[in-house]
Short mmCIF file of the C-alpha atoms (twelve columns), coordinates in Angstrom:
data_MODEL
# 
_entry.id   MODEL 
# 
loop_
_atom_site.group_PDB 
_atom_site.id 
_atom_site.type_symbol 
_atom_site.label_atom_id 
_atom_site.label_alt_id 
_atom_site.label_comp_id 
_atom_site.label_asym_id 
_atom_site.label_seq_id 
_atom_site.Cartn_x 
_atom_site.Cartn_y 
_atom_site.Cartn_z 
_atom_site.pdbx_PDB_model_num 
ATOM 1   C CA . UNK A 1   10.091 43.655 96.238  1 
ATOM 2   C CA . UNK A 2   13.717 43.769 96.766  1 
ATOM 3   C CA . UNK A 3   15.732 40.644 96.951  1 
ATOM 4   C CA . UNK A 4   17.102 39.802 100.772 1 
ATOM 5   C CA . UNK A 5   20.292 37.593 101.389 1 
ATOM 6   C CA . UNK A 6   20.248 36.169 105.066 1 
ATOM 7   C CA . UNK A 7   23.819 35.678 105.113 1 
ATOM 8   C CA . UNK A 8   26.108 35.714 108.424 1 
ATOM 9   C CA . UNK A 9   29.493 38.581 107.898 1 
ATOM 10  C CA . UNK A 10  32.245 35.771 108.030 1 
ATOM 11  C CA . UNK A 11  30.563 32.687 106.626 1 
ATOM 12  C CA . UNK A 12  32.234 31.439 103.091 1 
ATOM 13  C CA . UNK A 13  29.212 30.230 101.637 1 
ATOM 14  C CA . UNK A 14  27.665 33.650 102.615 1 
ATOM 15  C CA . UNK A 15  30.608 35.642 100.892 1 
ATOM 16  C CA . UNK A 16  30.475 33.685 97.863  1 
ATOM 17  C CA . UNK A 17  27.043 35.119 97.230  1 
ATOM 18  C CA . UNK A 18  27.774 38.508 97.931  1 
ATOM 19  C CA . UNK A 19  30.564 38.698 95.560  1 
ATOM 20  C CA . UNK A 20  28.165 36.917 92.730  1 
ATOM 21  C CA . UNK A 21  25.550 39.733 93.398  1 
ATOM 22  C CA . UNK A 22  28.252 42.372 93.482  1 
ATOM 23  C CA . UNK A 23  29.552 41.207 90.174  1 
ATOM 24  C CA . UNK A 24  25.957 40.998 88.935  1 
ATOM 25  C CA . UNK A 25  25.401 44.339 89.890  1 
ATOM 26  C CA . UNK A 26  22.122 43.283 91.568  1 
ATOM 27  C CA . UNK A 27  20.309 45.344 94.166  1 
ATOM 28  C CA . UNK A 28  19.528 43.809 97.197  1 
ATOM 29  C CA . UNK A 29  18.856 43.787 101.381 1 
ATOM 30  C CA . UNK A 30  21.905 41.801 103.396 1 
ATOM 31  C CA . UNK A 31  19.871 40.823 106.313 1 
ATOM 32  C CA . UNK A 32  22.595 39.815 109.002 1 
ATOM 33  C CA . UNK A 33  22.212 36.705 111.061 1 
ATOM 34  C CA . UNK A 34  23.905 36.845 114.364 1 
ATOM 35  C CA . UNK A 35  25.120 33.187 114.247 1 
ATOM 36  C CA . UNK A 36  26.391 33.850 117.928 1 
ATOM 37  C CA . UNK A 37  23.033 34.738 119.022 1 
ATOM 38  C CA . UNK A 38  21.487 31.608 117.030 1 
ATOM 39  C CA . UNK A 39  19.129 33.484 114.498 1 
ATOM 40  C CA . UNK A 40  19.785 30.634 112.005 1 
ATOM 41  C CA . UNK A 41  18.021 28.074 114.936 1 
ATOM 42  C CA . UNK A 42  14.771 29.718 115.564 1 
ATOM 43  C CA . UNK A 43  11.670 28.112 113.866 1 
ATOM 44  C CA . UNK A 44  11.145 31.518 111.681 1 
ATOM 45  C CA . UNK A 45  14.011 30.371 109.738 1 
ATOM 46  C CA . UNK A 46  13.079 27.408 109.609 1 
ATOM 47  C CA . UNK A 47  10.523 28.176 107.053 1 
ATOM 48  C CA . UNK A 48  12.561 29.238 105.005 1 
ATOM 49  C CA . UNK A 49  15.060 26.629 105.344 1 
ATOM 50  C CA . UNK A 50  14.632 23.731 107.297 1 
ATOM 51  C CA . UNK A 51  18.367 22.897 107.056 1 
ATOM 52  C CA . UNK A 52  18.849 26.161 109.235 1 
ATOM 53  C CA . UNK A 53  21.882 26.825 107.303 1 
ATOM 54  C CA . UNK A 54  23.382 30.078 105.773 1 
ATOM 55  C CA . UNK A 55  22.742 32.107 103.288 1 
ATOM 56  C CA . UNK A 56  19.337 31.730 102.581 1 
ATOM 57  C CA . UNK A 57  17.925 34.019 100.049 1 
ATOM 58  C CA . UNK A 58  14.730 35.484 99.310  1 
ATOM 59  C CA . UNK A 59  13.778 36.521 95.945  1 
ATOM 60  C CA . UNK A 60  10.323 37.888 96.107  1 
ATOM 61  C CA . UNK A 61  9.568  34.718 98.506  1 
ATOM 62  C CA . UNK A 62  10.758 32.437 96.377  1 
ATOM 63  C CA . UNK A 63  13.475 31.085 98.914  1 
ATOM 64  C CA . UNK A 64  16.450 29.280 97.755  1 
ATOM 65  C CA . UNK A 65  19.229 27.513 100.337 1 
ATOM 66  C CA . UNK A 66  22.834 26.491 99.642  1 
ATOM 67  C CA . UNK A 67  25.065 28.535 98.691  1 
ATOM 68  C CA . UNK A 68  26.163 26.969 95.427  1 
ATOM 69  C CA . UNK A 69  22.260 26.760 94.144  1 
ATOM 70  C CA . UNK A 70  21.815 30.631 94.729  1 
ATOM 71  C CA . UNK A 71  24.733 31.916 92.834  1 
ATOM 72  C CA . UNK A 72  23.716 29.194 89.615  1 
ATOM 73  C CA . UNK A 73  19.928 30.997 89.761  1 
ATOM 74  C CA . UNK A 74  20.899 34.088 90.393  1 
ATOM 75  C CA . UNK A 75  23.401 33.553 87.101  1 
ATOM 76  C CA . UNK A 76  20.832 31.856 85.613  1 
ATOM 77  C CA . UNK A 77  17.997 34.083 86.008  1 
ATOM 78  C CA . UNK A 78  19.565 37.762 85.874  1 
ATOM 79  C CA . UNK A 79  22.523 37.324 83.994  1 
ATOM 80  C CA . UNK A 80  22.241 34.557 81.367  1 
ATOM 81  C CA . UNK A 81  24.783 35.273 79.183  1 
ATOM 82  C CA . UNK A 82  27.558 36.409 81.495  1 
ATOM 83  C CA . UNK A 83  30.790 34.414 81.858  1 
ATOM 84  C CA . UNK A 84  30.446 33.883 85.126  1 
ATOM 85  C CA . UNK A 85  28.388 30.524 84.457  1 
ATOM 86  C CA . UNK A 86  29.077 29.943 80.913  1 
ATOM 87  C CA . UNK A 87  26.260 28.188 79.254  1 
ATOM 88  C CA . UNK A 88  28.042 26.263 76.717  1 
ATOM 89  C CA . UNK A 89  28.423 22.467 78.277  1 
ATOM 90  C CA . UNK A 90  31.917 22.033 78.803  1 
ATOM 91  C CA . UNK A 91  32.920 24.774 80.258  1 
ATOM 92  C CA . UNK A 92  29.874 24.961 82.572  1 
ATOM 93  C CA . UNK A 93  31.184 21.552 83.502  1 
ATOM 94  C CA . UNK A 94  34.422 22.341 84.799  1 
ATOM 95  C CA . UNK A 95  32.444 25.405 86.434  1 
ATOM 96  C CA . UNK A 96  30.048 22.996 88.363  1 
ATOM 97  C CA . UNK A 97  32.683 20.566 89.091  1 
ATOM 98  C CA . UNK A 98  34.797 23.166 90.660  1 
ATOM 99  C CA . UNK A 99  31.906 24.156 93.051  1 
ATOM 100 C CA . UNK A 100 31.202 20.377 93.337  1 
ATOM 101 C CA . UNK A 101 34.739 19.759 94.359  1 
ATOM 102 C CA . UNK A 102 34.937 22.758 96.665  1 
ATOM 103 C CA . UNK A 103 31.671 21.781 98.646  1 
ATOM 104 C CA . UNK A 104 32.119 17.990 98.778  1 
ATOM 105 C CA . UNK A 105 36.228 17.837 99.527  1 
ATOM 106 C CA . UNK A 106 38.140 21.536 99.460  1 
ATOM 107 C CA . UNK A 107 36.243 23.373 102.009 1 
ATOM 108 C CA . UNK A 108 34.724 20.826 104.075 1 
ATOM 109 C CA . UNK A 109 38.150 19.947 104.894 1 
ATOM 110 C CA . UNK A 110 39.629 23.461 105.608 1 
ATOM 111 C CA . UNK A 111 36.216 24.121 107.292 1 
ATOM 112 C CA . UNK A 112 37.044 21.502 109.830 1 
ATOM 113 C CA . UNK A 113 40.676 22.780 110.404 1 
ATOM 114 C CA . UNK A 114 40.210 26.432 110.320 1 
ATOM 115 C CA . UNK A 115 36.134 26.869 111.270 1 
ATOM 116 C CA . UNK A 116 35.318 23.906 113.598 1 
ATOM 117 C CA . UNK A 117 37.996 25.076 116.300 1 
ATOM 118 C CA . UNK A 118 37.027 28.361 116.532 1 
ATOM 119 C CA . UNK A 119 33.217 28.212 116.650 1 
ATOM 120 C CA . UNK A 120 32.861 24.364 117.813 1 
ATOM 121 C CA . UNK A 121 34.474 21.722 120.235 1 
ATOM 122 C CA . UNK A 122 36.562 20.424 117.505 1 
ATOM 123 C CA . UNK A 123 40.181 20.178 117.967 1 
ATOM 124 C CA . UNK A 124 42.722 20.780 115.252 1 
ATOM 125 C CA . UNK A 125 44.987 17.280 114.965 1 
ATOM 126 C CA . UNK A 126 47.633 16.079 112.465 1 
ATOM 127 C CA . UNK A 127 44.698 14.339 110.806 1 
ATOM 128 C CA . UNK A 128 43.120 17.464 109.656 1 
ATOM 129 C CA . UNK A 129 45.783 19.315 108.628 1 
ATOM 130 C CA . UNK A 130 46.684 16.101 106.499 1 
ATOM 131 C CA . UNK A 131 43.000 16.372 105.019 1 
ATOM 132 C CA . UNK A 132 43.945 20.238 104.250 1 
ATOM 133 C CA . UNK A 133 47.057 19.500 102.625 1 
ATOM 134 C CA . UNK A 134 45.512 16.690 100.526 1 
ATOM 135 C CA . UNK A 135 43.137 18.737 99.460  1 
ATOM 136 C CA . UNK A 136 45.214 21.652 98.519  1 
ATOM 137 C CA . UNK A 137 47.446 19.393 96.529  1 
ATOM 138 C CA . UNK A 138 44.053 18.196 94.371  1 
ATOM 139 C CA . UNK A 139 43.400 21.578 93.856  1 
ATOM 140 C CA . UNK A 140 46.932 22.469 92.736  1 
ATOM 141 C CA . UNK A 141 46.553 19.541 90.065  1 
ATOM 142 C CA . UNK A 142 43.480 20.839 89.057  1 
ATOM 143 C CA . UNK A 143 45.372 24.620 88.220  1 
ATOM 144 C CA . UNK A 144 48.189 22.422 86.591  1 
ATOM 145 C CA . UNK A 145 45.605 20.464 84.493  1 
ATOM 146 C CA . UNK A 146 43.483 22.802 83.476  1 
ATOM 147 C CA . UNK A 147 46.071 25.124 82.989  1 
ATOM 148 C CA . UNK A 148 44.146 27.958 83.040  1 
ATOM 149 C CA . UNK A 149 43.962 31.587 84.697  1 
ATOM 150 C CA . UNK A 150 41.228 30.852 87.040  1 
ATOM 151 C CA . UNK A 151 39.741 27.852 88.829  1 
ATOM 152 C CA . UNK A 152 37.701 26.844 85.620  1 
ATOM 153 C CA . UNK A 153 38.586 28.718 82.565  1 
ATOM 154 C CA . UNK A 154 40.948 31.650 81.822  1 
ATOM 155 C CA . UNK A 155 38.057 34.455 82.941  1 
ATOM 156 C CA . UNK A 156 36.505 34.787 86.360  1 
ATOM 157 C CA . UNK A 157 33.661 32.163 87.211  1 
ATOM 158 C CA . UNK A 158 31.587 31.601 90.387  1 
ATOM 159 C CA . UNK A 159 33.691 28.362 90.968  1 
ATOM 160 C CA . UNK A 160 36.423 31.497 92.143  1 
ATOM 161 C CA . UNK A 161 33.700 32.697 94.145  1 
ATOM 162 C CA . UNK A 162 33.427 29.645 96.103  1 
ATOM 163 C CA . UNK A 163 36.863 28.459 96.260  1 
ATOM 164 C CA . UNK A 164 38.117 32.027 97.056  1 
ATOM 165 C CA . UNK A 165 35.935 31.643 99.902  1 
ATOM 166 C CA . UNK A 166 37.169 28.739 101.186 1 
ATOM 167 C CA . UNK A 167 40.886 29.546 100.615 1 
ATOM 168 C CA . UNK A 168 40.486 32.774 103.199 1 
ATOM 169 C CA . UNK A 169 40.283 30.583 105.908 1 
ATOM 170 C CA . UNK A 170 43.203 29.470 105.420 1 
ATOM 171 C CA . UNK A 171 45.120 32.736 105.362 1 
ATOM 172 C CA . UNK A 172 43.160 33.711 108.527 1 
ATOM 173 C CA . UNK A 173 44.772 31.167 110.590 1 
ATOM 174 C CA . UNK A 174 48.110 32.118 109.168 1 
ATOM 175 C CA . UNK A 175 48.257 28.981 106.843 1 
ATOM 176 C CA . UNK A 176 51.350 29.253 104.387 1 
ATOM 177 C CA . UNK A 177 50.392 28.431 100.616 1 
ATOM 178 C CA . UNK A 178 53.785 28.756 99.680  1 
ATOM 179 C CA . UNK A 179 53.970 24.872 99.269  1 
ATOM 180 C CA . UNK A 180 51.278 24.816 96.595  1 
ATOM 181 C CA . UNK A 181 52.251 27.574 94.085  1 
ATOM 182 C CA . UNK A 182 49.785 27.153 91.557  1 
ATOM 183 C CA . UNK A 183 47.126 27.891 94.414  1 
ATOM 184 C CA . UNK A 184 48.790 30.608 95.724  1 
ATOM 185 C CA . UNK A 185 49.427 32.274 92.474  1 
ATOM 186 C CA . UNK A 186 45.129 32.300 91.536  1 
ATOM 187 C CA . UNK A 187 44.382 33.258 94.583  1 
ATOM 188 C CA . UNK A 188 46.873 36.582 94.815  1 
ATOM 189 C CA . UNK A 189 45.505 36.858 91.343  1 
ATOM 190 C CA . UNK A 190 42.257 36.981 92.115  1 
ATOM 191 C CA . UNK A 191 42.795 39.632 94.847  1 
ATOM 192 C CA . UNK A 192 45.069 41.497 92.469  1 
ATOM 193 C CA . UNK A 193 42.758 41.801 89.564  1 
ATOM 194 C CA . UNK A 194 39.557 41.609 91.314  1 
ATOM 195 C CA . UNK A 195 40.005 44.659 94.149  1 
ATOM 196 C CA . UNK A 196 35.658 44.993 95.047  1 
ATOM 197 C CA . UNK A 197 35.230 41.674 94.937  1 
ATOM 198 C CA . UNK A 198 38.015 40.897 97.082  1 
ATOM 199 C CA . UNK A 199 37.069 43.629 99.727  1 
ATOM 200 C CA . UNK A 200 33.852 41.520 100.405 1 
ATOM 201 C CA . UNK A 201 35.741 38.555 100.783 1 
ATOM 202 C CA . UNK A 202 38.792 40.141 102.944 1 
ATOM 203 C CA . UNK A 203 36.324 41.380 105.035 1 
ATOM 204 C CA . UNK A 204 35.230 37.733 106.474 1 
ATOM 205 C CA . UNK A 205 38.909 37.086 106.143 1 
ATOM 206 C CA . UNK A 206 39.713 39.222 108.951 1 
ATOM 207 C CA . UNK A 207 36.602 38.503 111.199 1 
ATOM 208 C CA . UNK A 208 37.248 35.088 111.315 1 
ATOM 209 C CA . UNK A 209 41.267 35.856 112.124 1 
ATOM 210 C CA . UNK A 210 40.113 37.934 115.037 1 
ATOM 211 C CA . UNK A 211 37.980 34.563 116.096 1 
ATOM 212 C CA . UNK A 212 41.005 32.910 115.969 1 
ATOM 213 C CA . UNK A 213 42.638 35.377 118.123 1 
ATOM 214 C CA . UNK A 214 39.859 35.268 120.430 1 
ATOM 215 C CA . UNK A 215 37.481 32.502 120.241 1 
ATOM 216 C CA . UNK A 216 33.556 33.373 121.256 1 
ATOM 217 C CA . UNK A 217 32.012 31.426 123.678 1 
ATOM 218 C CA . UNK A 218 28.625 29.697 122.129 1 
ATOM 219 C CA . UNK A 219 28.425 27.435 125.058 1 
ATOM 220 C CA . UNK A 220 25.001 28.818 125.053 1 
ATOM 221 C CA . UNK A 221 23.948 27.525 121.734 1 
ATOM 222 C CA . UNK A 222 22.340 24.120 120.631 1 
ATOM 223 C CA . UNK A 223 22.981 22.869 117.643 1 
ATOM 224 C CA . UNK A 224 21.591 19.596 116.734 1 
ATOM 225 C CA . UNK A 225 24.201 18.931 114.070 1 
ATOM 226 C CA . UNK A 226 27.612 20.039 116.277 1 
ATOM 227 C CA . UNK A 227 28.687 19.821 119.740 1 
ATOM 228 C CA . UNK A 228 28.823 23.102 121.566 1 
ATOM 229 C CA . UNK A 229 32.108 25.292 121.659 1 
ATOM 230 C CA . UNK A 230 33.232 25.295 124.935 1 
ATOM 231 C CA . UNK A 231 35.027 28.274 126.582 1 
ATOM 232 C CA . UNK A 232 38.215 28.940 126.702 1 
ATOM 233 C CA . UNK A 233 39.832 29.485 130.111 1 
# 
């Protein structure tokens, strides 16, 4: 049975996996879900994740949630050596931290700057771009830290994956890195050296910056977890 990734075109979370399956070189079935359209609501999806949150995926219906859980098991399970999860402790360490970090603190706050507007009744304020700076400036003492390459080590990890995910939204609102250079420089770096991988990622990149040119109206959706986006007039 092939392996399906529910997975919405523009979602971070959902282009982190991708680009762990493309490195992985793992065959699989992107099933799209029209977040619009509320696919990720309906009780069929519920099954398979009762969050109703994307990605899901489905590995011969063994179905596994969160984004940062998939691309350890899929490491885990079809790639065990690679050095995209290094198996020796610390350096897996840093690697889960990273992911830690970028779920619990980096993208939750550039999510609710650069996402929340555009696809919820959330406002963009002083306060949140304050909660975006900080956590760019946590990040850039990470890089100065660690002193490394990458996010975790001198060689590619999934901890990239993630954070390279949550960095495009940024640069789809027209945020300007320029401030934090150690930031700026792994993430050019990453696009530089990393040309398929980044092509999954740029592609979000640029659907979100058209939502930000022109906002979709999901005043038909209900969400038990957000408020509902309303229109533009």
């Amino acid at each position: 049975m092939t392996m399906k990734l529910y997975a919405v075109s523009d979602g971070p979370p959902s282009l982190a996996v991708r680009m762990v399956l493309h490195a992985l070189n793992i065959p699989y079935e992107l099933v799209s879900i029209d977040f619009i359209a509320g696919q990720h609501m309906t009780d069929e999806y519920a099954k398979m994740n009762p969050q109703k949150e994307i990605p899901v995926l489905d590995d011969d219906g063994f179905y596994l949630p969160e984004s940062v859980a998939i691309m350890q098991y899929l490491c885990d399970k079809y790639s065990p050596t690679s050095k995209l999860y290094p198996r020796e402790a610390t350096q897996r360490a840093i690697v889960n931290h990273r992911m830690c970090f970028n779920m619990g603190f980096y993208y939750s706050a550039i999510s609710a700057h650069s996402m929340a507007p555009i696809f919820f009744d959330y406002q963009r304020t002083d306060m949140s771009l304050k909660k975006v700076n900080n956590a760019l400036n946590v990040f850039e003492t990470y890089l100065q830290e660690g002193g490394t390459k990458y996010a975790a080590a001198d060689f590619l990890t999934i901890a990239d994956f993630a954070l390279v995910s949550a960095t495009l939204c940024l640069e789809a609102i027209g945020f300007d890195l320029s401030n934090y250079p150690l930031v700026q420089k792994w993430y050019e770096t990453f696009k530089k050296e990393n040309p398929e991988l980044w092509e999954i990622a740029k592609s979000g990149m640029l659907e979100i910056a058209e939502f930000e040119k022109n906002p979709p109206d999901l005043s038909h959706m209900n969400h038990p977890f957000h408020p509902t986006r309303k229109p533009k007039v």
